[in-house]
C-alpha positions in Angstrom: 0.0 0.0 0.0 1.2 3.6 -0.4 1.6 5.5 -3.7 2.5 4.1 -7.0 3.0 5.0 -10.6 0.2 3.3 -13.2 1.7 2.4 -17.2 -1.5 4.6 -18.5 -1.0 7.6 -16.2 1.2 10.4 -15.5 -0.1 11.0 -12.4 0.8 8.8 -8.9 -1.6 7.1 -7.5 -3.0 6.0 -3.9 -3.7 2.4 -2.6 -4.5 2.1 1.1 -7.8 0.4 3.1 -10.7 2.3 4.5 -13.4 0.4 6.2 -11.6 -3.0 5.2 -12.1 -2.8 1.8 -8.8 -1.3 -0.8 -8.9 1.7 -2.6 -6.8 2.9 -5.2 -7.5 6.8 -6.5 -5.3 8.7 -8.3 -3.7 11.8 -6.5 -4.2 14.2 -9.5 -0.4 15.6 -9.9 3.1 14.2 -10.9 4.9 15.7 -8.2 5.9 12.9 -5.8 6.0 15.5 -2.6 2.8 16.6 -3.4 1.1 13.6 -3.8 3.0 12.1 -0.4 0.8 15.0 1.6 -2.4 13.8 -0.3 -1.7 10.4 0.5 -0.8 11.9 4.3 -4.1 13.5 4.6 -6.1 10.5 3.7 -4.9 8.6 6.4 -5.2 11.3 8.8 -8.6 11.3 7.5 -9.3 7.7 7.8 -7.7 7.6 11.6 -10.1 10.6 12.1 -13.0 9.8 11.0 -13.2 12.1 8.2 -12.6 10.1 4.9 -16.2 8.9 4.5 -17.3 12.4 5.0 -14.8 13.6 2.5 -15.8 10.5 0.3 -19.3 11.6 0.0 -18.9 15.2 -0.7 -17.0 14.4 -3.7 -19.6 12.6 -5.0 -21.7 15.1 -7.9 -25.0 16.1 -8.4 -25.9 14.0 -11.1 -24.9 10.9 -8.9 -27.6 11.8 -6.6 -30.5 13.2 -8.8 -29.6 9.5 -10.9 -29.9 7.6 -7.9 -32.9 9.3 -6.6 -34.6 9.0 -10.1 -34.0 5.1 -9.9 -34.5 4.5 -6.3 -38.2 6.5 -5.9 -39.0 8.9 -8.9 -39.7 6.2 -11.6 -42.0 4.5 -8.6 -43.9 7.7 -8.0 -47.4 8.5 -9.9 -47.3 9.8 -13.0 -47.4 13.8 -12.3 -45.2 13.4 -9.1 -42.7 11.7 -11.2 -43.2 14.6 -14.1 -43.1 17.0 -11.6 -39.6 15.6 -10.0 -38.6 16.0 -13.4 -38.8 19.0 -13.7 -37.5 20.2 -11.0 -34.0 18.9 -11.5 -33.8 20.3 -14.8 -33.7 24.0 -13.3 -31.3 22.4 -10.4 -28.8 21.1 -13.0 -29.2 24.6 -15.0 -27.8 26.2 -11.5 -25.5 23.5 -10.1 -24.1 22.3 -13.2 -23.6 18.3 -13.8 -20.3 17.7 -12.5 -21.3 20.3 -9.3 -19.9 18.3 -6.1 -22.0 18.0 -2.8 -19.7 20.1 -1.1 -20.1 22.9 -3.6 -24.0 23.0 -3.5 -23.3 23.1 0.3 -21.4 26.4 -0.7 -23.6 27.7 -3.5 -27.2 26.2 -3.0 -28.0 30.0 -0.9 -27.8 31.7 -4.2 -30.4 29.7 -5.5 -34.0 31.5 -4.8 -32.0 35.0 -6.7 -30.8 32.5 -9.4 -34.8 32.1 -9.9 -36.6 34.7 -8.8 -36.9 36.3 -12.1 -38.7 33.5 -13.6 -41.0 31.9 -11.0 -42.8 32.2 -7.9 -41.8 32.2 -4.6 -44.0 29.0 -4.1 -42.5 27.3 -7.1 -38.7 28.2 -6.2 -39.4 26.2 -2.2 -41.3 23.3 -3.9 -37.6 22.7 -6.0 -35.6 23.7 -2.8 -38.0 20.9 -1.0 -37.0 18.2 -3.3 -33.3 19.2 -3.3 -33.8 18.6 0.5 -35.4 15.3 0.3 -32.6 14.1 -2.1 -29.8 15.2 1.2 -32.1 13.8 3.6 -32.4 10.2 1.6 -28.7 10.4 1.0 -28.3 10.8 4.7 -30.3 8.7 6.1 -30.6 5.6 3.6 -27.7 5.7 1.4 -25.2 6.9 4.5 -23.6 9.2 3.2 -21.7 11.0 5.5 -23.0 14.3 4.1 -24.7 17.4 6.2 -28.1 18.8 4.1 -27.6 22.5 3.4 -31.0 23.1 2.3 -31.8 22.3 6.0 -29.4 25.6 6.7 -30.6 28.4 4.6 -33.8 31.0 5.0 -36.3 29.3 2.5 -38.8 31.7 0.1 -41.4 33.6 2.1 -45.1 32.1 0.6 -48.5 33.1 1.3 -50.9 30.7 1.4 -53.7 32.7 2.7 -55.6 33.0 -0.5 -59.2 32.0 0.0 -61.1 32.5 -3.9 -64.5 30.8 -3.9 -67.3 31.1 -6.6 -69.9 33.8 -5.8 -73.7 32.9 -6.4 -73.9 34.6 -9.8 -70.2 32.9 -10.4 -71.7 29.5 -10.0 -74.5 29.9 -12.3 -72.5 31.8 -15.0 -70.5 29.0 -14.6 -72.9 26.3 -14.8 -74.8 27.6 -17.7 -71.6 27.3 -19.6 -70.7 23.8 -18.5 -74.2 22.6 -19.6 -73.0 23.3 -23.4 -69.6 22.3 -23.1 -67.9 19.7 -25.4 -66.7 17.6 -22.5 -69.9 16.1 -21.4 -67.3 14.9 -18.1 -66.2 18.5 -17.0 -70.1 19.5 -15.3 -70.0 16.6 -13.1 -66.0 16.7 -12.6 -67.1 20.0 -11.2 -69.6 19.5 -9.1 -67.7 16.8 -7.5 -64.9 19.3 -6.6 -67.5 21.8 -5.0 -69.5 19.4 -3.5 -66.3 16.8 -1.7 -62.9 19.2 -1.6 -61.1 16.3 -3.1 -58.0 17.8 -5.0 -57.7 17.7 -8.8 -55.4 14.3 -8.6 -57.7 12.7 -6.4 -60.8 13.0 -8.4 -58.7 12.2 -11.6 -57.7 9.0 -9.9 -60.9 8.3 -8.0 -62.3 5.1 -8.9 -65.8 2.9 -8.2 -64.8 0.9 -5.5 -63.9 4.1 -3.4 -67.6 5.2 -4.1 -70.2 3.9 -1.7 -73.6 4.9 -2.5 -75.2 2.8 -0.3 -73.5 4.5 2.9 -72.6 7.8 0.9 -69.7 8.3 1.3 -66.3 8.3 -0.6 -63.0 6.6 0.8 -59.4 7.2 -0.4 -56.9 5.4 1.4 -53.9 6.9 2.6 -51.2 5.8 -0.5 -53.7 8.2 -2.6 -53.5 11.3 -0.5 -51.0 14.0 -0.1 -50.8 13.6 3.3 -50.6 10.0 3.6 -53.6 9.8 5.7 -56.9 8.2 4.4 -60.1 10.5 3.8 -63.8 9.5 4.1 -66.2 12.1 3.1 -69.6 11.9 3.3 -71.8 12.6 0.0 -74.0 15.4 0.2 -77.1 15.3 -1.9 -75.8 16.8 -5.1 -73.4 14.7 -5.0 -75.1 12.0 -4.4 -77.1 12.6 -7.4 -74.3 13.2 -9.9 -72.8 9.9 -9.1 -75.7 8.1 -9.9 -76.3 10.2 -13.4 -72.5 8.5 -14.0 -72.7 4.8 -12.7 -75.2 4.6 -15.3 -72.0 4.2 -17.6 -69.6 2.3 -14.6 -68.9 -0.5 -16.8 -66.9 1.2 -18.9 -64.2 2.2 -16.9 -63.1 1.5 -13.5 -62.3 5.2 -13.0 -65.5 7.3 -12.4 -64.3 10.3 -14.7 -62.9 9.2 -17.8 -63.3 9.6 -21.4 -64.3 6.7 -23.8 -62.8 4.7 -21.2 -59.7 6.6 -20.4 -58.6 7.9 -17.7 -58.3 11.6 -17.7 -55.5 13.4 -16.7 -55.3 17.0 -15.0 -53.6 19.1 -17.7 -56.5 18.1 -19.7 -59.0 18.9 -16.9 -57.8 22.1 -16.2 -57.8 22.9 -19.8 -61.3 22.6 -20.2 -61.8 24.2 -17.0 -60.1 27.6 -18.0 -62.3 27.8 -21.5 -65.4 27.3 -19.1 -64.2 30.1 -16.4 -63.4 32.0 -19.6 -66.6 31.8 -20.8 -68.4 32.6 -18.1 -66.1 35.9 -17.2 -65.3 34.4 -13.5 -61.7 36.0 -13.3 -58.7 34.9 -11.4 -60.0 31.8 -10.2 -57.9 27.8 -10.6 -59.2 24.7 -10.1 -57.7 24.6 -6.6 -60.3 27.4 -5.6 -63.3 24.4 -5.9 -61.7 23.4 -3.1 -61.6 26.7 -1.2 -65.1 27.1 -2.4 -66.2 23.8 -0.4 -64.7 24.5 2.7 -65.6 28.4 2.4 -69.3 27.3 2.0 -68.8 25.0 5.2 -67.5 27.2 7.4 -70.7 30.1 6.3 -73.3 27.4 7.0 -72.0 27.3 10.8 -69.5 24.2 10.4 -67.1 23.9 12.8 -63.5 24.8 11.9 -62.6 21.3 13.4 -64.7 18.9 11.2 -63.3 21.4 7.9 -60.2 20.4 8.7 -61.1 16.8 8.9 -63.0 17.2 5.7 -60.5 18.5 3.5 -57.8 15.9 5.1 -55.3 19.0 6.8 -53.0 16.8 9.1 -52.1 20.7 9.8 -55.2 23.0 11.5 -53.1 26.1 10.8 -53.7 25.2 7.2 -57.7 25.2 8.0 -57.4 28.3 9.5 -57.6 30.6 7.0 -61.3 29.8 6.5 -62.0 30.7 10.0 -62.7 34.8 8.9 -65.9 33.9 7.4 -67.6 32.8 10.3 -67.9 35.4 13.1 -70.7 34.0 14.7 -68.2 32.6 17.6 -66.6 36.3 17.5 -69.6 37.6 17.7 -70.8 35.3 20.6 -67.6 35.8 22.4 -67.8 39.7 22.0 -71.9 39.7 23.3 -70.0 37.6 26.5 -67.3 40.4 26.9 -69.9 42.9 27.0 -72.3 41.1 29.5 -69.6 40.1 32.0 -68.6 44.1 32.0 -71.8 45.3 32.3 -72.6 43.1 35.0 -69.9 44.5 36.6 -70.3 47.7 36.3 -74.1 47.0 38.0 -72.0 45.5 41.2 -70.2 48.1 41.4 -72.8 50.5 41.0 -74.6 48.6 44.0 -72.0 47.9 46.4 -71.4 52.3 46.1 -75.4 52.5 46.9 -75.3 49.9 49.5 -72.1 51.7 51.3 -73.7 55.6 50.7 -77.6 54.5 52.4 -75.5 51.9 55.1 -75.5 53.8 59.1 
């Protein structure tokens, strides 16, 4: 073991044992008294403790975003695994291919200026998110003997308080519309959404044996949801209804929404939602606002913040929160006790001064 000269290389090379096993790497120079102080440093290192850290930080990010796209990407549905994909295209565009661990530990806070200019805030932490996951898997199921600087820099500020939901003369511009449309599906796809919460995905990928008429209700197990918690919901009466206008055609499909027997994805979905919103001039509203739409309507009719947040399958009740402005009554009621608990007061008072003035 020590250093050695290869017939193919100019450079000396190392050959020494780490964790029992023998490794031979090259030192990178010709210089003999250079390379004896590399070689002296990796055994330092490997007395130390350090040479597996070292180890792993040399390895790139292409090694890991490979690994990662083996290991759980090409496992995950088919938009999480388009989404994934996307994301390390604008990661490699920053980082570069052969960009070591250590140097995205270096360079990774320059990322949300890198870009700011092209996306939103929301869009920038969802691709700093998945960087993280990547460190934390390497971590903690490869071992490698790497920190995760994602887990060390200020993320992107996002507000998720936005709370759009259709307004009454919304709803029927927008149903009048629907009732003409091409997509005989989209009505009903709709309806679903306004009258259940469930997200785009979910009712894109809900099939028959998750409806049950006879009980009314619909449960999605927890593999489905984004929270990896199952959701049962019951069916209200509209929906109800629209799901036995479409098990009239169940045998076709195994998925309730589909067309001509396929299953429909939500990039199509949405498409023919934005012609209908278009057509019906209802303005800055997504698909994701149905959902805002369901639990705004809850939370109006007197629901308790509690059972929204079981409904629309938060793990999170800060998340449910943001609902809780349209409903006062419990303001209200707790302002009416304010008042009446002063007031009172203010009568004691008012006698115990009368009581003392007529007292001998």
């Amino acid at each position: 073991m020590g250093l050695y000269r290869r017939k193919d290389s100019q450079v000396w090379w190392m050959s020494y044992n780490a964790n029992g096993k023998r490794q031979r790497d090259p030192t990178g120079t010709e210089n003999k008294k250079l390379a004896e102080k590399i070689y002296a440093k990796v055994m330092v290192d490997i007395q130390e403790g350090r040479w597996f850290e070292n180890q792993a930080k040399k390895k790139t990010l292409t090694e890991m975003i490979e690994r990662y796209e083996k290991e759980y990407t090409d496992s995950k549905s088919y938009y999480q695994e388009k989404r994934d994909r996307s994301v390390f295209k604008p990661l490699r565009s920053f980082f570069g291919d052969a960009c070591t661990l250590e140097e995205i530990e270096q360079r990774v806070g320059g990322y949300e200026m890198f870009r700011r200019p092209d996306v939103k805030p929301a869009t920038i932490l969802k691709e700093l998110a998945l960087l993280r996951r990547m460190f934390n898997v390497a971590r903690k199921q490869w071992k490698w003997k790497i920190p995760n600087p994602v887990s060390d820099i200020e993320l992107p500020k996002v507000n998720n308080a936005r709370v759009r939901y259709l307004s009454d003369a919304e709803y029927g511009r927008l149903m009048t519309v629907m009732n003409q449309a091409e997509e005989r599906w989209l009505k009903p796809f709709v309806i679903i959404a306004l009258e259940t919460g469930l997200r785009l995905s979910n009712i894109c990928d809900l099939t028959w044996n998750e409806v049950n008429l006879f009980n009314r209700m619909i449960i999605i197990s927890a593999e489905k949801m984004k929270n990896r918690d199952y959701i049962g919901i019951p069916l209200s009466e509209d929906a109800y209804n629209t799901f036995k206008d479409l098990q009239r055609v169940q045998s076709i499909s195994s998925y309730v929404f589909h067309e001509n027997g396929e299953r429909l994805y939500s990039v199509k979905v949405q498409r023919a939602f934005r012609k209908a919103l278009q057509q019906s001039r209802v303005d800055d509203f997504r698909f994701h606002d149905l959902r805002h739409s369901f639990a705004s309507s809850l939370v109006q009719s007197g629901v308790d913040i509690y059972a929204v947040q079981k409904l629309l399958g938060h793990r999170d009740g800060r998340m449910t929160q943001r609902y809780s402005h349209l409903s006062v009554d419990y303001l209200r009621d707790a302002i009416s006790r304010k008042k009446k608990s002063a007031t009172n007061l203010l009568h004691s008072e008012l006698a115990l001064s009368v009581k003392n003035a007529v007292t001998p």
